[in-house]
C-alpha positions in Angstrom: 91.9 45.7 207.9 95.4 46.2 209.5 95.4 46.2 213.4 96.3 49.4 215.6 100.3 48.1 215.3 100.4 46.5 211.7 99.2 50.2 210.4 101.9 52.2 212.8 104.4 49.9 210.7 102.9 50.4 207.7 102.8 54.5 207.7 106.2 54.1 207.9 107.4 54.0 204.7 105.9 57.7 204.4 107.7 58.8 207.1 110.4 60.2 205.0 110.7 63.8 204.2 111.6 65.2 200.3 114.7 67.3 201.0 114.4 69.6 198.5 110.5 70.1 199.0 111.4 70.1 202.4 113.1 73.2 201.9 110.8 74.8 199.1 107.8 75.0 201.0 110.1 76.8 204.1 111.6 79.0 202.1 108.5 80.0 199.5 106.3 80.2 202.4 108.8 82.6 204.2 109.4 84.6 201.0 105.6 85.1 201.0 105.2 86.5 204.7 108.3 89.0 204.3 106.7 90.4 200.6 103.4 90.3 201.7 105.0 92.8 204.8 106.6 94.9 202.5 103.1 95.3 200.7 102.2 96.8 204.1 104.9 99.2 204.2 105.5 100.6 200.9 102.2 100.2 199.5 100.2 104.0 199.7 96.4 101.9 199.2 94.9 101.3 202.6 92.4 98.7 201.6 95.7 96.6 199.5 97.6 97.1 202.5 94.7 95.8 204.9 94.5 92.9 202.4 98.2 92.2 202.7 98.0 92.2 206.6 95.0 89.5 206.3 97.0 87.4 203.9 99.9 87.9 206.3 98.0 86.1 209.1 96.8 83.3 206.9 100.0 82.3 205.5 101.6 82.6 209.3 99.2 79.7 210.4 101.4 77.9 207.7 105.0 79.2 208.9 104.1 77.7 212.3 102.7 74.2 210.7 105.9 73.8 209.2 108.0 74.8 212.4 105.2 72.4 213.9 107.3 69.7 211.6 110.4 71.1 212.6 110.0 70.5 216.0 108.6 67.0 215.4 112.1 66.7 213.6 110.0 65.5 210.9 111.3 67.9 208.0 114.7 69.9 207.7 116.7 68.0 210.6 120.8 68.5 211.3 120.6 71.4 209.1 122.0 74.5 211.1 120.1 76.7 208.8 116.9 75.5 209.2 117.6 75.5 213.2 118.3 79.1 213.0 115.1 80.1 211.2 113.0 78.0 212.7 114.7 78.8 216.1 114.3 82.7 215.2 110.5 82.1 214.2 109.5 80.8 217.4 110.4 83.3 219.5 109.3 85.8 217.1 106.2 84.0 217.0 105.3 83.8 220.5 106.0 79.5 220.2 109.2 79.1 222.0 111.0 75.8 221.2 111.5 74.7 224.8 107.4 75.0 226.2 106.2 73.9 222.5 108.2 70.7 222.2 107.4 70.5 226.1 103.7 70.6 226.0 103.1 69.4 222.4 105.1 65.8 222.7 103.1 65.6 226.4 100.2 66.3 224.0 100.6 63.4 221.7 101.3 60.9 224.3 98.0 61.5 226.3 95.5 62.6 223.3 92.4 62.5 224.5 93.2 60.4 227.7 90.3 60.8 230.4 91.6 61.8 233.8 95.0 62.8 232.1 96.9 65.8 232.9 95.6 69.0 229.9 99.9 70.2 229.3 98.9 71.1 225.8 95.5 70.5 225.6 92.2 72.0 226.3 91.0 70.9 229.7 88.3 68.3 229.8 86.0 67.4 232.8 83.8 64.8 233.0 80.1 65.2 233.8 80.5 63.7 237.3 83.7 65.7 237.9 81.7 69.0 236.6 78.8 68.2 239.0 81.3 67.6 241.8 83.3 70.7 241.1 83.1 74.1 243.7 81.5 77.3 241.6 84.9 78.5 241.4 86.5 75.8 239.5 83.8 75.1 237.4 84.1 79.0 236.5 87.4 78.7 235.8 86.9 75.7 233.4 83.8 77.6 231.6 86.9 80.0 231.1 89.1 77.9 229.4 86.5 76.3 227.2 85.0 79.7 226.3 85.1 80.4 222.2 86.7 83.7 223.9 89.9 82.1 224.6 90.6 81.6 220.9 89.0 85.0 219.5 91.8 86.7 221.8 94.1 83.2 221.5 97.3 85.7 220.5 96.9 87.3 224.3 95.4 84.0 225.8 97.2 81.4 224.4 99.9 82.4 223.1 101.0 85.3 225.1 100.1 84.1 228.3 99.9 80.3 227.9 103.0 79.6 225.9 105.4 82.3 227.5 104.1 84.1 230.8 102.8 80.7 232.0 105.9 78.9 231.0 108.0 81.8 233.0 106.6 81.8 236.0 106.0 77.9 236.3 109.9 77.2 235.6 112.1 80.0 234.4 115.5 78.2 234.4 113.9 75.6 231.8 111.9 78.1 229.7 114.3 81.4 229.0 113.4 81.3 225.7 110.2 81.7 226.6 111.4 85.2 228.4 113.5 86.0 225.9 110.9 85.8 223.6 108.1 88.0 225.7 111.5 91.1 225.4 111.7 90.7 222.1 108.3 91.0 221.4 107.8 94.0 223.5 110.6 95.5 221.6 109.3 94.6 218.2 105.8 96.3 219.4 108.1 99.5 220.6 109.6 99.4 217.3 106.5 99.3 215.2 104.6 101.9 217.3 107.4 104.6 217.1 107.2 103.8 213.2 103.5 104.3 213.4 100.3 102.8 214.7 99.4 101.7 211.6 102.4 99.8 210.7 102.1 98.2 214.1 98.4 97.4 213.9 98.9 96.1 210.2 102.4 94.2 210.5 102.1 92.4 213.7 98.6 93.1 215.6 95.9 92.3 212.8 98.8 89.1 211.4 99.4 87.7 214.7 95.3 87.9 215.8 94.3 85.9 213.2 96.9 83.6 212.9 96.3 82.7 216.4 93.0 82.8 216.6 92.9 80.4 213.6 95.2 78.4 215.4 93.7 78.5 218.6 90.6 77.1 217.1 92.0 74.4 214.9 93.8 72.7 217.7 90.7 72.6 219.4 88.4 71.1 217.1 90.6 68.8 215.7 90.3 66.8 219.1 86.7 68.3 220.5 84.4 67.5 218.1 81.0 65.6 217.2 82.0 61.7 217.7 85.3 62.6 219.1 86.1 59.5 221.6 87.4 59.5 224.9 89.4 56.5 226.5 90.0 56.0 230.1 93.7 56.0 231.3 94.4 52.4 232.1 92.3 51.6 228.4 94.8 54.3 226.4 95.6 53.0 223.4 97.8 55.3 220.6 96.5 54.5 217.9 92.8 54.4 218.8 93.6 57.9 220.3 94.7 59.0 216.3 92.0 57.5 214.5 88.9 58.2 216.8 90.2 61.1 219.6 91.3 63.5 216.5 89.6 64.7 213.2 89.2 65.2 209.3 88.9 68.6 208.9 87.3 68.9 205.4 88.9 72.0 203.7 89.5 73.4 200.0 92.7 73.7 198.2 93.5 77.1 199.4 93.1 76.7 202.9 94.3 73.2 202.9 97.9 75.5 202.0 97.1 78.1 204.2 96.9 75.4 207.2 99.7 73.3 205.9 97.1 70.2 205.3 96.7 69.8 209.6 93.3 68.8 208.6 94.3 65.2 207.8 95.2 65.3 211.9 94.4 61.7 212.4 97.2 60.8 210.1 99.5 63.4 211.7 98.4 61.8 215.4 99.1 58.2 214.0 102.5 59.2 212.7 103.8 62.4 213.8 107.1 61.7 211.6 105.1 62.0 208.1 105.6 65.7 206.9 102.6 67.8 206.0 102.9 67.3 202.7 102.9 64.0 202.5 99.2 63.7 204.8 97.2 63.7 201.9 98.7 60.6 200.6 98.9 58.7 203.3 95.6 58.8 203.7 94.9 57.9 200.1 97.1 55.2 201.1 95.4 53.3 203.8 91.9 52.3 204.1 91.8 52.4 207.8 92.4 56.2 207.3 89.3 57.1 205.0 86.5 57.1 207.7 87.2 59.2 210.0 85.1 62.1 212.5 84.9 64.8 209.9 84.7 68.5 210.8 85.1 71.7 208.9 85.0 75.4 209.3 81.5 75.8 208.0 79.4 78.3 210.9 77.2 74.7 211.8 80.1 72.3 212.2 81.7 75.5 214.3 79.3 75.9 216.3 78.6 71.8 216.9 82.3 71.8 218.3 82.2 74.6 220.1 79.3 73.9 222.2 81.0 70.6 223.3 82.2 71.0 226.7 82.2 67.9 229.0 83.0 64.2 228.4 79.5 62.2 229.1 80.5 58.9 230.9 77.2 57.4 230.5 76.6 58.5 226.6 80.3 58.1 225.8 80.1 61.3 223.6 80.9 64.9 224.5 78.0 67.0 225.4 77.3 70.9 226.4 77.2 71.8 229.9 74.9 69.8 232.2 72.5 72.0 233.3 71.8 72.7 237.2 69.2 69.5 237.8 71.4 67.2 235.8 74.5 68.5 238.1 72.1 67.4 241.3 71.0 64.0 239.8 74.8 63.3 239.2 76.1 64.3 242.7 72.8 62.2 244.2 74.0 59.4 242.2 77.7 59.7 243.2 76.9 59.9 247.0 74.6 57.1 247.0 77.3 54.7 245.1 79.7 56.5 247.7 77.4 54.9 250.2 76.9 51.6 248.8 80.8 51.3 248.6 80.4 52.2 252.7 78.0 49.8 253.5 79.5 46.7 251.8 82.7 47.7 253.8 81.1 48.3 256.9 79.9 44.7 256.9 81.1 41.6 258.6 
């Protein structure tokens, strides 16, 4: 068994994109979105065009995995084509460049890091910091953590936390982010004055699912059943890919669909491997084949969504601590506190 650095080196050799399947599975997968839209237009059949608008969100959730790899500068680099479409697709897509390479590199630099800043991630409180939190912020943690957030994630996460957020915090650094919110607003001018229908079947139902999807796969591929925690000064990368992020089990279709960002401990130890190439890294390495393993079944759903606090003790996530447990921790906290006093106090 290879050590944390020896298998870094060793993925490197997959680190190496096919050009021309590079491009093949950005342009097929774009061809697909724009018929599957003109399905939705020109097709008189409500129930093939409602069809059409559900495929169109599905097969967005593998548009953005591929811009993912763009802006990983994994796949399709110094091409000015690709920059253009990928550069177009962002904005239209609510993922500016500047915020997503922004939050996503912070991202994998501090997966799953206890006491780390969340730029990119879901927020994650510790039991003792829970217990010692006011009502307000724990409300406002319950908020993010709520399987709400990624039900309305195209409004939540996308709308709000990629561009409004970004705006506000740092305008100068994010116009792209503001130049994206106008063009949406005039895309959903557009669609309306063409009717609701094409609006609600071209860009509302799409973009809902897609985000929601998304919203939810990025969560559980780093909050789930085993998932492992490390404190700051103990960070280590590649512990962080192969224990802090999962193995989503899927079938062939949705393995497409999601552009194979099920095999995300591979893509956390070597962000430089292109999605297509996941599967056999995997295949490839032995260190890779037992990982925490997930999927989108209702029970493993559920199991990840009910995870809300890291346990220092247990050294697992658990649910919320209920109200006694929240006392016992803060009684244990002040009497340590006091402890720490007394020993100083002394002569």
């Amino acid at each position: 068994m290879r050590d944390g650095k020896q298998l870094l080196l060793d993925s490197r050799p997959y680190a190496h994109e096919h050009r021309a399947t590079s491009w093949w599975v950005l342009l097929s997968t774009l061809s697909l979105f724009l018929l599957l839209q003109a399905v939705i237009v020109a097709v008189d059949n409500l129930p093939i065009r409602i069809v059409a608008s559900l495929a169109a969100g599905m097969v967005m959730i593998r548009m953005f995995i591929i811009y993912h790899d763009y802006e990983h500068g994994t796949i399709l680099t110094r091409s000015r084509i690709a920059w253009i479409i990928m550069s177009v697709w962002g904005i239209l897509s609510l993922n500016p460049p500047s915020i997503w390479r922004r939050s996503h590199n912070h991202h994998h630099k501090h997966n799953s890091k206890m006491y780390g800043a969340s730029i990119g991630s879901f927020p994650m409180m510790t039991t003792d910091q829970y217990a010692a939190a006011t009502p307000t912020e724990r409300l406002a943690y319950r908020v993010t953590r709520h399987p709400l957030i990624f039900v309305f994630g195209y409004l939540t996460v996308f709308l709000y936390g990629m561009c409004i957020r970004s705006v506000i915090a740092n305008p100068r650094q994010h116009a792209d982010s503001a130049f994206s919110l106008v063009v949406h607003i005039l895309i959903v001018a557009f669609l309306a004055w063409c009717g609701l229908d094409i609006l609600l079947l071209c860009l509302m139902l799409p973009a809902a699912l897609s985000s929601m999807m998304g919203a939810y796969l990025f969560y559980a591929q780093h909050n789930f059943p085993g998932a492992h925690v490390q404190p700051a000064k103990e960070w280590d990368y590649v512990t962080a890919a192969l224990r802090s992020s999962s193995y989503m089990k899927m079938n062939p279709i949705m393995a497409w669909l999601t552009g194979n960002i099920g095999y995300h401990h591979v893509h956390h130890l070597n962000h430089h491997i292109p999605f297509y190439r996941l599967p056999e890294t995997m295949a490839a390495f032995e260190e890779l084949q037992s990982p925490g393993v997930t999927t989108l079944l209702p029970w493993d759903v559920y199991a990840c969504l009910r995870l809300k606090v890291w346990d220092t003790e247990r050294g697992c996530l658990t649910p919320f601590p209920t109200r006694s447990k929240r006392a016992a921790v803060r009684s244990k906290a002040k009497a340590k506190a006091e402890s720490v006093s007394d020993t100083a106090a002394r002569p």
